[in-house]
Structures are given as structure tokens and as C-alpha cells.
C-alpha positions in Angstrom: 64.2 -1.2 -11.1 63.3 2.2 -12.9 65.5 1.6 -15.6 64.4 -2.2 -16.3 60.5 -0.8 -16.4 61.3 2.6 -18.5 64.4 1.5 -20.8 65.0 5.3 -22.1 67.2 8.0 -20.6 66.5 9.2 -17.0 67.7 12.5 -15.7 67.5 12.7 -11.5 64.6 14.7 -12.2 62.4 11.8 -14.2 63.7 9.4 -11.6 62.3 11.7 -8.8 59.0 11.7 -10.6 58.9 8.2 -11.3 59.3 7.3 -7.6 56.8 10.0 -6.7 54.2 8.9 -9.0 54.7 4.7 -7.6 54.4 6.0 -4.1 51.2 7.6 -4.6 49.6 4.6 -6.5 50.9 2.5 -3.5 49.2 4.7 -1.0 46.3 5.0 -2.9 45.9 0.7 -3.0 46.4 0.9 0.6 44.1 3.3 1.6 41.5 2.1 -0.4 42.0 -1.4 0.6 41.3 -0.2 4.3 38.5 1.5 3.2 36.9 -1.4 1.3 37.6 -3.5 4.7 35.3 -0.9 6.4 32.2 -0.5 4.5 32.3 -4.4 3.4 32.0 -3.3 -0.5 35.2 -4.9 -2.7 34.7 -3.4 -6.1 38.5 -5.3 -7.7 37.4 -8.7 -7.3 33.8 -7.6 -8.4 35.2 -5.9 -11.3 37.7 -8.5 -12.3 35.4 -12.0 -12.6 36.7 -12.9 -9.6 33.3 -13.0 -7.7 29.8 -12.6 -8.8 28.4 -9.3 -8.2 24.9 -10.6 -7.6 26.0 -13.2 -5.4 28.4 -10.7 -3.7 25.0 -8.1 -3.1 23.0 -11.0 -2.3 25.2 -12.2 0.7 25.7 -8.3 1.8 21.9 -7.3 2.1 21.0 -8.9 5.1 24.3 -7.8 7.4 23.5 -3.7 5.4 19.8 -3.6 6.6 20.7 -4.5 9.9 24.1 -2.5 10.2 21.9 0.7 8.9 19.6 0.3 11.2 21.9 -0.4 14.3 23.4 3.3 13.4 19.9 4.6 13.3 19.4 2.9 17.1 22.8 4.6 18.3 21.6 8.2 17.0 18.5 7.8 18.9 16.3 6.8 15.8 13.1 4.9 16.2 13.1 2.9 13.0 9.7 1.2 11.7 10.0 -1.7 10.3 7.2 -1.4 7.0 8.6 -4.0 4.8 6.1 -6.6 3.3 8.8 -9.1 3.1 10.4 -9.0 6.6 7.1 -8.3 8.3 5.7 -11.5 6.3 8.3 -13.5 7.8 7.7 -12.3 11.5 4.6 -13.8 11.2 5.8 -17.1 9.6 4.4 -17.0 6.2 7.5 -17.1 4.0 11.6 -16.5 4.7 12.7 -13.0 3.2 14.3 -14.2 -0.4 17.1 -11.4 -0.1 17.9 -13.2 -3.8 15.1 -10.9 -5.0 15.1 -7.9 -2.9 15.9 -4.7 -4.1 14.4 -2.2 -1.8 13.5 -2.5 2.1 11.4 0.2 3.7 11.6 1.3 7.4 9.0 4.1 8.6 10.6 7.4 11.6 7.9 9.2 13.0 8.2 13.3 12.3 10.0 14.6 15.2 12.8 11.8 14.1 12.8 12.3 10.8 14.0 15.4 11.2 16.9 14.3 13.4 18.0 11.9 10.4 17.5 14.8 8.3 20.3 16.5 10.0 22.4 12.9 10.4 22.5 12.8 6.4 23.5 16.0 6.0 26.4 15.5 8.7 27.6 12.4 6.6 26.9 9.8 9.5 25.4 6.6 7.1 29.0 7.0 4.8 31.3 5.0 6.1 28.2 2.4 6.2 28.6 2.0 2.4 24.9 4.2 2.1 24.9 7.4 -0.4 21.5 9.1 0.4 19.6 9.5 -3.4 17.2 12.2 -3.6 13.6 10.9 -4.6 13.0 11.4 -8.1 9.5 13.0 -7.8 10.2 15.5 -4.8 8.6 15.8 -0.8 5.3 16.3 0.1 4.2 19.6 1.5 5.9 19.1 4.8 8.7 21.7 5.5 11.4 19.0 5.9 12.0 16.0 4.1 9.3 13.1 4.0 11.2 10.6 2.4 14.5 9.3 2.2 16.4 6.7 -0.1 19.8 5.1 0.8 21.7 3.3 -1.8 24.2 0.4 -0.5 27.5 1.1 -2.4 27.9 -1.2 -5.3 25.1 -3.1 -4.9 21.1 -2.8 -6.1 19.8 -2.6 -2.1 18.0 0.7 -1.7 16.7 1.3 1.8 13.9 3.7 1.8 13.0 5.8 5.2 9.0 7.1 5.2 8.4 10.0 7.6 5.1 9.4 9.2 2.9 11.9 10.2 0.2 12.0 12.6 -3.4 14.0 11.5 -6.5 13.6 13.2 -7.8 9.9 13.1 -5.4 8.4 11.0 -1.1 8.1 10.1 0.1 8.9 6.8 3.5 8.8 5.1 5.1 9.7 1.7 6.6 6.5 -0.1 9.6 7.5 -2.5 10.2 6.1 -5.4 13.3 5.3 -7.7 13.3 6.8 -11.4 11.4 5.2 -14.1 10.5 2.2 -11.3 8.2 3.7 -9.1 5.7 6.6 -8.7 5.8 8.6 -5.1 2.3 7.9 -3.5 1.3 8.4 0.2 0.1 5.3 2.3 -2.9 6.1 4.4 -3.3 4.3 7.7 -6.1 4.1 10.4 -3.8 3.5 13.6 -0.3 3.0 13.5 0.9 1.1 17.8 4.2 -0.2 17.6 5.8 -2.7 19.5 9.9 -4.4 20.1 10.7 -8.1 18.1 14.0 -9.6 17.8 15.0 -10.0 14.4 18.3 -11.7 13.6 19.8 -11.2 17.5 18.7 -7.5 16.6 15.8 -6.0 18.3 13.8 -3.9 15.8 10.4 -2.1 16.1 7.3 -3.4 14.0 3.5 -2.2 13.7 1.9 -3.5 17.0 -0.8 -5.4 14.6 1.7 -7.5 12.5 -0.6 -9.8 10.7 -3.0 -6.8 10.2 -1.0 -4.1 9.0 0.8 -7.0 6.0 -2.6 -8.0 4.8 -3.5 -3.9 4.9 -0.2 -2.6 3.3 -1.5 -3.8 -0.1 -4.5 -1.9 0.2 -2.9 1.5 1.7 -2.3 3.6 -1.2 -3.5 6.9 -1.3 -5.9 7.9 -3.7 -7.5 11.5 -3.2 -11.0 12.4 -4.7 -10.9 15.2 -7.0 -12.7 18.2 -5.2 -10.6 20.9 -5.3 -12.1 23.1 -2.5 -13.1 21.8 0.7 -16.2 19.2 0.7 -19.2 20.3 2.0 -20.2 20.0 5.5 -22.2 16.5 6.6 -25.9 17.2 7.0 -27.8 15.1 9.7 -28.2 12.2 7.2 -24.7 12.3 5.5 -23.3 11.5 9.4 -25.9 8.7 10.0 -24.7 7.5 6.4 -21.1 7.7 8.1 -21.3 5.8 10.7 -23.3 3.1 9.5 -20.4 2.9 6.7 -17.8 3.5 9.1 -19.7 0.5 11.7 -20.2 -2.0 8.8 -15.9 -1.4 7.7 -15.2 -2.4 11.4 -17.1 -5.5 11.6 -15.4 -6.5 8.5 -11.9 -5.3 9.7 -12.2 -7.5 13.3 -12.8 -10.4 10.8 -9.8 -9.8 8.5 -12.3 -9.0 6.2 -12.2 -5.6 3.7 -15.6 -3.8 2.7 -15.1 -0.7 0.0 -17.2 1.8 -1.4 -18.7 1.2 -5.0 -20.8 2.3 -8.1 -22.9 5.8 -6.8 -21.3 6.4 -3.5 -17.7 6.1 -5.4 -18.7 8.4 -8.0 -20.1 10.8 -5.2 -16.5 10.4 -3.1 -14.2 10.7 -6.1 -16.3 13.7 -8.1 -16.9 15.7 -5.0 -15.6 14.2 -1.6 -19.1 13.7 -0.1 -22.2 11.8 -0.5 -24.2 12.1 -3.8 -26.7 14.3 -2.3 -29.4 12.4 -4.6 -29.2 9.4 -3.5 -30.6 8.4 0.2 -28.2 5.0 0.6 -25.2 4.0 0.7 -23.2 1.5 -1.9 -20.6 -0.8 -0.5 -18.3 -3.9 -2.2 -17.1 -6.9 -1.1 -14.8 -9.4 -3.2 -16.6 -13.0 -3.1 -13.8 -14.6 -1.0 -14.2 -12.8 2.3 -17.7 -13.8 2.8 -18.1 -16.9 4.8 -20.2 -18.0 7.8 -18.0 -15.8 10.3 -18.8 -12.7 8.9 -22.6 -13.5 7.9 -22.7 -14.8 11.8 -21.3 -11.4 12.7 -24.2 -9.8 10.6 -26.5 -11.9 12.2 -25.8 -11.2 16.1 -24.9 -7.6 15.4 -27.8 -6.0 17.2 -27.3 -2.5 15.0 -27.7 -4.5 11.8 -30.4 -6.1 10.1 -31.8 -6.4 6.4 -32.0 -9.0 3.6 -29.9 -11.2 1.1 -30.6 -11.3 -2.3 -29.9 -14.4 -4.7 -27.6 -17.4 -4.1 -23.9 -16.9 -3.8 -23.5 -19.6 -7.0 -25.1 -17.2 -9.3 -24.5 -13.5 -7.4 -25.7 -12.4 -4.1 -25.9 -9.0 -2.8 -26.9 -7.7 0.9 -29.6 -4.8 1.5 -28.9 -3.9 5.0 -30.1 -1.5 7.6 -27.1 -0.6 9.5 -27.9 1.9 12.5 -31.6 2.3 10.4 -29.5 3.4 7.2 -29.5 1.3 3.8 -26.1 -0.1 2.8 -26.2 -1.9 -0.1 -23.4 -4.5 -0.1 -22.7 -6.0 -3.3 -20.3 -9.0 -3.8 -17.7 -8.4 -6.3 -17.0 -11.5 -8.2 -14.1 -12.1 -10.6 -14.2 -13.6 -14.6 -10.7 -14.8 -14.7 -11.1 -15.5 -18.2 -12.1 -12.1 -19.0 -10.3 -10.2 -16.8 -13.0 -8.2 -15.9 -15.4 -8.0 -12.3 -18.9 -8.4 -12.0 -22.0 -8.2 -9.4 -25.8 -8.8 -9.7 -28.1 -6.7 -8.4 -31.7 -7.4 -7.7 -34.5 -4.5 -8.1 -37.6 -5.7 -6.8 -39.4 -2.7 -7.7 -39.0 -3.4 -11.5 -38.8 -7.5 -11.3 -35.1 -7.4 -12.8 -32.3 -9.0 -12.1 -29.3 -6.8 -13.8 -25.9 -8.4 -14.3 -22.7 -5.3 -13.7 -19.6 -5.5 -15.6 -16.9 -3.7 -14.5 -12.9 -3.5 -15.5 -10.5 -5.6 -12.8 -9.5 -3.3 -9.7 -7.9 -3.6 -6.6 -8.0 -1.4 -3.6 -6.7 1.6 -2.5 -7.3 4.1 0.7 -8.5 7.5 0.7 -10.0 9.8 3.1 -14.1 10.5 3.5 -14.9 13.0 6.2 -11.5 12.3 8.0 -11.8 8.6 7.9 -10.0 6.4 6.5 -12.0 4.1 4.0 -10.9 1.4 1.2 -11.8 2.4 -2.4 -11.5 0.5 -6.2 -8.6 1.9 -7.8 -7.8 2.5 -10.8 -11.4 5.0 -9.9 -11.9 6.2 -13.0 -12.2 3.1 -15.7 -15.2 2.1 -13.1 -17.0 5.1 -13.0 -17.2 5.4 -17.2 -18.2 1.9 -17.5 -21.1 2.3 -15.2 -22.1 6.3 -16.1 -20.4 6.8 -19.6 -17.7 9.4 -20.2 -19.5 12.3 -18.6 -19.6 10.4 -15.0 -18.2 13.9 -13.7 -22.0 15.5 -15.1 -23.9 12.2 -14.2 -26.8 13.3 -12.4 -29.4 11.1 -12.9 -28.1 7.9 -10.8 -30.6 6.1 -10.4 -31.1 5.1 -13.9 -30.4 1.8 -15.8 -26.4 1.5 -15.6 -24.3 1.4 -18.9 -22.8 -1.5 -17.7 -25.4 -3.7 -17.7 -24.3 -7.3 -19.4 -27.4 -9.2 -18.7 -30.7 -8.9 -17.8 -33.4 -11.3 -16.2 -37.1 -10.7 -15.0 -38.9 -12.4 -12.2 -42.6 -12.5 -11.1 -44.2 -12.2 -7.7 -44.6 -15.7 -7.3 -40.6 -16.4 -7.5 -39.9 -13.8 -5.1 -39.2 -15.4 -1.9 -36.7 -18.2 -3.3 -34.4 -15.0 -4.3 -35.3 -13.0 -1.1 -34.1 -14.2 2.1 -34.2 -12.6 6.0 -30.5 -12.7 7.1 -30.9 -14.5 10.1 -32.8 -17.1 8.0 -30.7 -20.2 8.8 -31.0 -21.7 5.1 -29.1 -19.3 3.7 -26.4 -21.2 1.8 -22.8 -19.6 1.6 -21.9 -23.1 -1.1 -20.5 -22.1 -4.4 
């Protein structure tokens, strides 16, 4: 056979070689044909045409989440389920479309973050088909790992583990990121129960508040204000100011409902972690779409809360509210689709003007006031210059006209109470 394959002169030693060198490619197939059997990851027929990768990976993600975290149940691991896309299917709005998945994200609370820290670095999620990838942007200040990234061999599934750590009042966790795809950003959380589901003849553990938590996880990113030392202590007012905020956010939150802080009491929370301390109320936002008759009911039977409404949702309505005998002001944020930009109307009495606010489109992020958790606009820092110019950081005078304004309209006396309503006055109209 030798001499058929290499027609040239063989000495005993060349033939010796030969057979060497065909055992050891033979023993190599073999070997890695078992191993390939193990770890469910053929790379020949993937290599060769003879199956779609995509489809291959595709059909494979399911049975590798759920293999991975079977091996994290029998070292003792409490995983978290923290995906969007399989929480959103425990709760029945959408199958998970593995066909565009690339990452699924599972939560360990400290102490057992530190026990898969040690699993890793003993080699136990190998023979899975899972190479651990460091995260491209580092820990946080924790002494042990905070996050950790398993890639499923020859595939695009990357499972990513977030340690979460308890603090006073609230959970938080480090979110890792792959290179040039994502940034690493912490997820801030108020509470953080768990409770047993069975996924796929699998029982896994989810957040305790399913439906909750999925429409929160949008709006959990961390944003920190930009004090460098520590804020200054609450006076007597800045804690009334608190709570009212901190009541108001909970009425909202039993309602599925989100409130966030806006225009002077985000500039005072982002420029110096605390309350502007020349301004004696407080600003909250609300996007137009959570305000129906549930939550102005809520407002209305709430025996801590009274106040007024000002103009008619159609045109731009904003709430001036006495919440535990504090002033919120709680503007609703309306969107100009065809602008891409936000806008809210405010109503001064006191001058007989009605000013129009522009403000670039936001979403929401978290960050922390006092120790409490509280939603904010984020990007922060396009809204703040639109409203108080590039020197926001210097503004001082905040209760001047707004450099936002867009329009302006004036009113008399006599027009006064069409625009100015009690809020338990039945008439008010929530009809756009």
C-alpha cells in the first residue's frame, strides 16, 4: 500500500516513518471524533458545505443554555435567569427566536460567583463546548470577578453570568460586554425575590416579579451623577422632598407605570447628587402613554396627595401636586415622531404664559439619589444644554426663562379656570 501511495524508493527506515506518521493521523480522527460526539460541536461537516453553520448554531443554542446551566445546578450554583427574551416568554408575550439570539444572560448572587470563579479556573464548563472570554472592558471594583462570558464552541451563543451584589436598599450587577459590540454598564435594581419555573422540563430560577422586572430591565442601566466627593447631607426639606419623590415613584410603579426626574432637579442630581439647593420643589416626567384613568384615580384617592392639573392632555398637560405637603411638578413628556425630538408645556400662572419645552429624544436609565433607586433621562447631558446652555454645570439662576423654549402663549385672568382644574374635578378629560 506504501509503495502504491509514495512510488519512490523506501528504505525500512522511511517505511517505519510512513506507518508512524498514518497511525497518528488515524488516532487523531478518532479521538477527535469522540470528542466532537461529547461537546455536540462537528466542525468537518460545518467546514466542508455539508451543513449550514447558522442552522447548525441555531439548532444547538437551546440544548447549550440548558446543558450550561444543568452543570451550574450540579456545582451547587444558583443561576438567575435575567434574559429579556426567555423571561418574555415565561410570561407569554413572544417565543424566544433562538434564530436571532446571540447572547443569553443569567445573574449568581456574590457568595456563588465566587464558587464559579473557582469552577472556571478548574476547567469544569470545557467539555460543555464553553471557553470562558474575559470581558473586554475589565471588573468592577469588587475583589473577585463581577462578570463572566462563556462562548459555545463554534458557534456565535455567548452566555454572560452577572454577579449581583447586595448594598443597602437596592441589587446591583456589572453587565459585560463583547468588544466593539457592547459597553460594560451596571444594572441598578430596587429588590431582586426569586422564585423556581420549569422551563423546557428544566427547573430554572427567575426574578420573583416576572412581568415587573421585563418591563424594568430596559430602564435599569446605571447612570452615576457626576459629583466626585460625597453629596451633601439631606437637610430637613431635602428628606420631605425624598419622600414625596420616593411616594409619588411607588404609586406609579404598583400601576406599571414609570415617573423620572426632569429639567432642575436632573441638573441638581447629575451636577452634584442632591437637590438644587435654590429651588424649593421638585421636577418629575412622565411619557404621555402611562397616564390613564388608573393612575389619575390613584392620584385622586391617595390621601397624601393633592394639587392641580394644568391644560388638556390634546394640547399638553402637566400636574402641580402636593405630595406629603411638598410640590412635585409632574410634567408629561410627549413625543414629535416627525422630529425626533420630546416636548412638554408648562403653565406659569404667575406670568400668564404658557411655554412650550423642546427637548432631544431620551429614554430612561437608573441611578442612585440618597441611596434610592430612581429612573432618570439618559443620554443626561444633551437635555441639560438644551434647557440651560453649555454652561448647565455653572447654571445658577434656574428659575429663569429656559433656552429651550419653542413657543410661547399668554392668557388672562378671565381664561384661567378652563386651563386650571382641581384633580379630583370629575371633568377632567384624559381624550387625546
Amino acid at each position: 500500500m506504501y509503495t502504491r501511495l509514495f512510488p519512490f524508493r523506501q528504505t525500512a527506515k522511511v517505511k517505519v516513518i510512513l506507518k508512524l506518521t498514518f497511525v497518528f493521523f488515524f488516532l487523531f480522527f478518532c479521538l477527535y471524533s469522540l470528542y466532537c460526539v461529547m461537546t455536540s460541536s462537528w466542525m468537518f461537516p460545518t467546514v466542508f458545505g455539508l451543513r449550514k453553520p447558522d442552522a447548525v448554531a441555531h439548532r444547538e443554542f437551546p440544548s447549550a443554555v440548558f446543558r450550561f446551566y444543568q452543570k451550574c445546578r450540579s456545582l451547587k450554583l444558583k443561576l438567575v435567569v435575567m434574559d429579556k427574551n426567555i423571561l418574555s416568554s415565561l410570561v407569554g408575550e413572544y417565543r424566544v427566536p433562538w434564530e436571532n439570539v446571540t447572547m443569553v444572560s443569567f445573574g449568581v448572587f456574590e457568595a456563588e460567583g465566587i464558587q464559579m470563579e473557582k469552577a472556571e479556573q478548574s476547567g469544569k464548563f470545557r467539555m460543555l463546548g464553553f471557553t470562558n472570554q474575559k470581558p473586554t472592558f475589565g471588573t468592577s471594583a469588587q475583589k473577585h470577578t463581577s462578570c463572566f462570558l462563556f462562548r459555545f464552541r463554534w458557534t456565535t451563543l455567548t452566555i454572560s453570568v452577572m454577579v449581583i451584589y447586595k448594598n443597602d436598599g437596592f441589587y446591583s450587577t456589572d453587565v459585560c460586554g463583547e468588544e466593539s459590540r457592547t459597553r460594560i454598564y451596571g444594572i441598578i435594581m430596587d429588590e431582586f425575590q426569586t422564585k423556581q419555573v420549569t422551563v423546557n422540563n428544566t427547573i430554572m430560577v427567575v426574578p420573583a416579579m416576572t412581568h415587573s422586572f421585563v418591563r424594568e430591565l430596559p430602564f435599569s442601566t446605571y447612570v452615576s451623577c457626576q459629583r466626585w466627593r460625597s453629596p451633601p447631607g439631606l437637610t430637613e426639606e431635602g428628606k420631605a422632598h425624598l419622600q414625596a419623590l420616593l411616594h409619588l415613584k411607588e404609586v406609579a410603579r404598583t400601576l406599571g407605570k414609570t415617573v423620572f426626574i426632569f429639567s432642575k432637579t436632573l441638573l441638581g442630581w447629575y451636577r452634584d447628587c442632591a437637590f438644587s439647593d435654590v429651588i424649593d420643589e421638585v421636577d418629575m416626567g412622565m411619557f404621555v402613554e402611562d397616564l390613564d384613568k388608573y393612575f389619575l384615580t390613584a392620584l385622586q384617592k391617595d390621601p397624601n396627595i393633592d394639587g392641580q392639573v394644568f391644560g388638556k392632555i390634546a394640547h399638553g398637560m402637566h400636574f402641580e401636586l402636593k405630595v406629603h405637603g411638598m410640590r412635585i411638578n409632574l410634567f408629561l413628556v410627549y413625543r414629535d415622531r416627525l422630529k425626533g425630538t420630546m416636548w412638554v408645556r408648562r403653565m406659569d400662572v404667575g406670568w400668564g404664559r404658557i411655554l412650550r419645552l423642546v427637548y432631544p429624544d431620551f429614554g430612561l436609565c437608573s441611578g442612585l439619589f440618597y441611596d434610592s433607586v430612581l429612573y432618570v433621562p439618559c443620554p443626561v447631558v444633551p437635555l441639560l444644554k438644551f434647557e440651560f446652555g453649555k454652561e448647565w454645570a455653572k447654571a445658577r439662576d434656574l428659575k429663569s426663562r429656559p433656552l429651550n423654549v419653542d413657543m410661547e402663549n399668554s392668557f388672562s385672568p378671565i381664561q384661567l379656570p378652563s386651563l386650571v382644574k382641581d384633580i379630583n374635578d370629575p371633568s377632567i378629560s384624559l381624550r387625546h
